[in-house]
C-alpha positions as CSV (number, residue, x, y, z in Angstrom):
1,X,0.0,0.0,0.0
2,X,2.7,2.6,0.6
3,X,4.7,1.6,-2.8
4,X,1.4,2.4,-4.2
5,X,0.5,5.7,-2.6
6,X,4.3,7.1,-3.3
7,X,4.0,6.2,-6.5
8,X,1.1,8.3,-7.4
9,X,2.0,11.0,-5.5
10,X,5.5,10.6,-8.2
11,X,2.7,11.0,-10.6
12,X,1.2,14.0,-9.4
13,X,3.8,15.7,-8.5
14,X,4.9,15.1,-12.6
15,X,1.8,16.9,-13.9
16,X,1.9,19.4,-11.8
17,X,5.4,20.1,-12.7
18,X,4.6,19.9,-16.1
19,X,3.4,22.8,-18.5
20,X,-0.2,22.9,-19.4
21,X,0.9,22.1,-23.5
22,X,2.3,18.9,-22.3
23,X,-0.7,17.8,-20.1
24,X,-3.4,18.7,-22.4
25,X,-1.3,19.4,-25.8
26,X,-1.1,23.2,-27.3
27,X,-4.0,24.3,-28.7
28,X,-4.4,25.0,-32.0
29,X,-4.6,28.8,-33.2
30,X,-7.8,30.2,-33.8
31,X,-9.2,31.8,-36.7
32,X,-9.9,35.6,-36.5
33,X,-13.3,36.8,-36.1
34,X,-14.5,33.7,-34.9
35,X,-14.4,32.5,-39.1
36,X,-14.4,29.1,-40.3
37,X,-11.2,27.2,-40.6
38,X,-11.4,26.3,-44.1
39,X,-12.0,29.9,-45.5
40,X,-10.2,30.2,-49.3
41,X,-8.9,34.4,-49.5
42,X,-9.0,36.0,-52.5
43,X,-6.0,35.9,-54.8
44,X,-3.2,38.7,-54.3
45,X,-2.2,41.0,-56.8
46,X,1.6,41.3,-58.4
47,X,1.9,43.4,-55.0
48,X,1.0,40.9,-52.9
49,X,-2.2,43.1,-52.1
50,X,-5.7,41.0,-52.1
51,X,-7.7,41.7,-54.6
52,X,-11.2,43.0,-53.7
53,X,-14.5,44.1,-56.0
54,X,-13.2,47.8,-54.3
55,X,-9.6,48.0,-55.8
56,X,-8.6,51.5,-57.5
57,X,-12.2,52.4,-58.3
58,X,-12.8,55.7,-59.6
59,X,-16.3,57.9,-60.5
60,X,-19.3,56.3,-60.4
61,X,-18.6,52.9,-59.5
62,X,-16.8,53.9,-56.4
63,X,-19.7,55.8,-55.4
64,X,-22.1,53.3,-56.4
65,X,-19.7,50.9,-54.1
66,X,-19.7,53.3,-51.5
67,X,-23.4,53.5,-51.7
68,X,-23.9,49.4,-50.9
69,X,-21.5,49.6,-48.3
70,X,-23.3,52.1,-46.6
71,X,-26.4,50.8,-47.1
72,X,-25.4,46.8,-45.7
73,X,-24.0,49.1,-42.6
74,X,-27.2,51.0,-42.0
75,X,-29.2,47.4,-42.1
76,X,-26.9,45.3,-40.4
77,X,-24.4,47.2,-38.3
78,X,-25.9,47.5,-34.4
79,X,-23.5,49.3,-32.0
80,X,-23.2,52.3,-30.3
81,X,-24.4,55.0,-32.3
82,X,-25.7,52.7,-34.9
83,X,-29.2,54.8,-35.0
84,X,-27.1,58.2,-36.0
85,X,-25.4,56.0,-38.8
86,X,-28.8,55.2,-40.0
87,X,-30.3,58.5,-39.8
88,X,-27.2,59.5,-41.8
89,X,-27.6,56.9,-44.0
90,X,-31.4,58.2,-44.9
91,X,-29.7,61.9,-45.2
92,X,-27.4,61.0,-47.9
93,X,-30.7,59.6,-49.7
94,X,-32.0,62.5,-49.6
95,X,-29.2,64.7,-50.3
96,X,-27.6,62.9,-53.0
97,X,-30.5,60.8,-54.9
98,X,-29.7,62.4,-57.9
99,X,-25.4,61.3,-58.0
100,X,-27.6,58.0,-56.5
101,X,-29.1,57.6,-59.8
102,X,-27.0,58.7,-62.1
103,X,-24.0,56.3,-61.1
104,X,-26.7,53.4,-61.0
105,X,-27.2,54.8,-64.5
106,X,-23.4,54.7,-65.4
107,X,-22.9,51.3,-63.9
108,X,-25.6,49.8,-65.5
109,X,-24.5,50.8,-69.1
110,X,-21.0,49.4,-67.9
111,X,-22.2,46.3,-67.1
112,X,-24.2,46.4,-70.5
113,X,-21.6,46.9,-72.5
114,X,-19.6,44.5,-70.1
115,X,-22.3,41.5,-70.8
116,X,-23.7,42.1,-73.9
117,X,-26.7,43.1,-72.7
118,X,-28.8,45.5,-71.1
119,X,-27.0,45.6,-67.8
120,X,-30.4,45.5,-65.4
121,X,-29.3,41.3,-64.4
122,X,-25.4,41.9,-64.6
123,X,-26.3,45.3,-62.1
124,X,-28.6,42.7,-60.1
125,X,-26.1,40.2,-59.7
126,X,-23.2,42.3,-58.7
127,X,-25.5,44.4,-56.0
128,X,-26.3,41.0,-54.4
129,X,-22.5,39.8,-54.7
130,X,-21.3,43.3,-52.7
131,X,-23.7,43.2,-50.2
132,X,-22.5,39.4,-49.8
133,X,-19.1,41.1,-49.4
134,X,-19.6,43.7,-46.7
135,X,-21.7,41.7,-44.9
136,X,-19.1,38.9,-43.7
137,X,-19.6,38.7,-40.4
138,X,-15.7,38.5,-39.3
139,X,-14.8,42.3,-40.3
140,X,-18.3,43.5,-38.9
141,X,-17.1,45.1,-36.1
142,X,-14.5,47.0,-37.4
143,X,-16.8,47.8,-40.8
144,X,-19.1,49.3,-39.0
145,X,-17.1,52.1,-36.6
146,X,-15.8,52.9,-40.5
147,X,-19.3,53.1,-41.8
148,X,-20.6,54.8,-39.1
149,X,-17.5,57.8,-39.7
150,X,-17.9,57.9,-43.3
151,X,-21.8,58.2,-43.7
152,X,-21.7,60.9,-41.2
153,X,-18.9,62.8,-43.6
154,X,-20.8,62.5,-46.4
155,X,-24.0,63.3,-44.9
156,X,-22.2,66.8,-44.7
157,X,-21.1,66.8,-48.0
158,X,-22.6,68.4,-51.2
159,X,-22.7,66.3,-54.3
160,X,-19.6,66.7,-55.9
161,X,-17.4,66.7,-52.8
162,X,-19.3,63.0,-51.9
163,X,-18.3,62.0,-55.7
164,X,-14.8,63.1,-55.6
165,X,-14.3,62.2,-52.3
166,X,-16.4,58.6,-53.3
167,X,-12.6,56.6,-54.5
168,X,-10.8,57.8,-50.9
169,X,-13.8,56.9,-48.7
170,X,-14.4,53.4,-50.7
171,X,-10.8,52.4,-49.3
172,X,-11.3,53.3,-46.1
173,X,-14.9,51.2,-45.6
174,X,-12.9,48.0,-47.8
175,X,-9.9,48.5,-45.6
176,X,-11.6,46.3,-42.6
177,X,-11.9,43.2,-45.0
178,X,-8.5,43.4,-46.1
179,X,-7.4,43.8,-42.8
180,X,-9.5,40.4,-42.0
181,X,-8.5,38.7,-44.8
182,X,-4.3,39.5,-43.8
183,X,-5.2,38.3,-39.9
184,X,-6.2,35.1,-41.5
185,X,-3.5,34.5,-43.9
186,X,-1.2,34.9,-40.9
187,X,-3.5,32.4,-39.0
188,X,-3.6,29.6,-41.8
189,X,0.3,30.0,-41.5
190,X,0.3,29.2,-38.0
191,X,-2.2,26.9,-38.0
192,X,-0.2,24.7,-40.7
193,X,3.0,25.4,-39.0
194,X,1.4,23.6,-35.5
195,X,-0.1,20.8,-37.2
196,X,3.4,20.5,-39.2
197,X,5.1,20.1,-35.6
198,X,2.5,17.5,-34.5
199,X,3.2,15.2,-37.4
200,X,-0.2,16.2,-38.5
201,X,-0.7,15.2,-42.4
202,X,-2.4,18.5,-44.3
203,X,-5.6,18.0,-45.7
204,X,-6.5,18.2,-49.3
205,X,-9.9,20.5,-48.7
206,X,-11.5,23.0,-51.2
207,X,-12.2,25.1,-48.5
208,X,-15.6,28.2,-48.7
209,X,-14.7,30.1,-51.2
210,X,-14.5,34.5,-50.0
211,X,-17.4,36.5,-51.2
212,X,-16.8,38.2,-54.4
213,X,-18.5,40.8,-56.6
214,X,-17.4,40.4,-60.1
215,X,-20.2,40.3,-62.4
């Protein structure tokens, strides 16, 4: 009886020397944002930039852009001071319905000419595609403080200072998801680095693809 009751007092006294990792095994890093693990990113650029549907717009379509993005904020986006982003939201409505409808105008005829057609289905499809964009959940809470800033700037704004300023504000409000989409290239790095240590085998896996907005 005594062998036995030094003997697992050897044993406890071994885990409790030992570090949590080699008790338990290190656990593996975590995807930012609370994503899915088997997220594909966008393809880089020959910068090494991700590509997004908001890359070096100019004129109408950033504005038109810019106008989605808002508008995803102002229905999805609850935090503090979400009901002033909203009410902003409706004033740039207001103030700018006619640069509204004339880049809607302009983007449609792009996409026309684009598509071979008369750009109402291409315009349709790449709406739905950008709202799909600024809607991923895992850059929400940074989007949104952006969104909130920039509708109440151009809120202020008169027509042509919201469409030359349209380009500039567009990178700010897509800056979140680039942000995200950097914090998970560095965690699928680490993640593949752990599992590499651990003998782990990589897994052949298509992955969900990124939302996208090309037509």
């Amino acid at each position: 009886m005594t062998r036995w009751i030094g003997l697992a007092a050897a044993c406890a006294a071994a885990l409790a020397a030992a570090p949590a990792a080699a008790q338990y095994g290190a656990q593996e890093p975590q995807a930012p944002g609370f994503a899915a693990p088997n997220l594909r990113l966008p393809p880089r650029d020959a910068r090494g930039e991700f590509t997004t549907p908001n890359r070096e717009l100019t004129g109408h379509d950033a504005f038109w852009n810019l106008r989605i993005a808002l508008n995803v904020a102002a229905i999805g986006c609850r935090h503090q001071g979400s009901l002033q982003l909203v009410a902003d939201y409706n004033g740039i409505i207001a103030r700018h319905g006619g640069l509204i409808r004339s880049a809607e105008t302009a983007v449609i005829a792009r996409l026309g000419r684009a598509t071979g057609s008369n750009g109402i289905a291409a315009r349709d499809r790449t709406s739905t595609k950008l709202f799909n964009y600024f809607a991923q959940p895992p850059a929400q809470k940074q989007f949104c403080r952006v969104a909130g800033s920039i509708a109440q700037q151009m809120h202020g704004m008169d027509s042509a200072a919201a469409m030359t300023m349209a380009p500039a504000m567009l990178a700010q409000i897509d800056q979140p998801f680039v942000d995200f989409y950097d914090a998970y290239a560095r965690y699928q790095v680490e993640l593949a680095a752990h599992r590499a240590q651990r003998g782990h085998q990589p897994r052949i896996d298509a992955g969900i693809q990124m939302a996208a907005a090309q037509p």
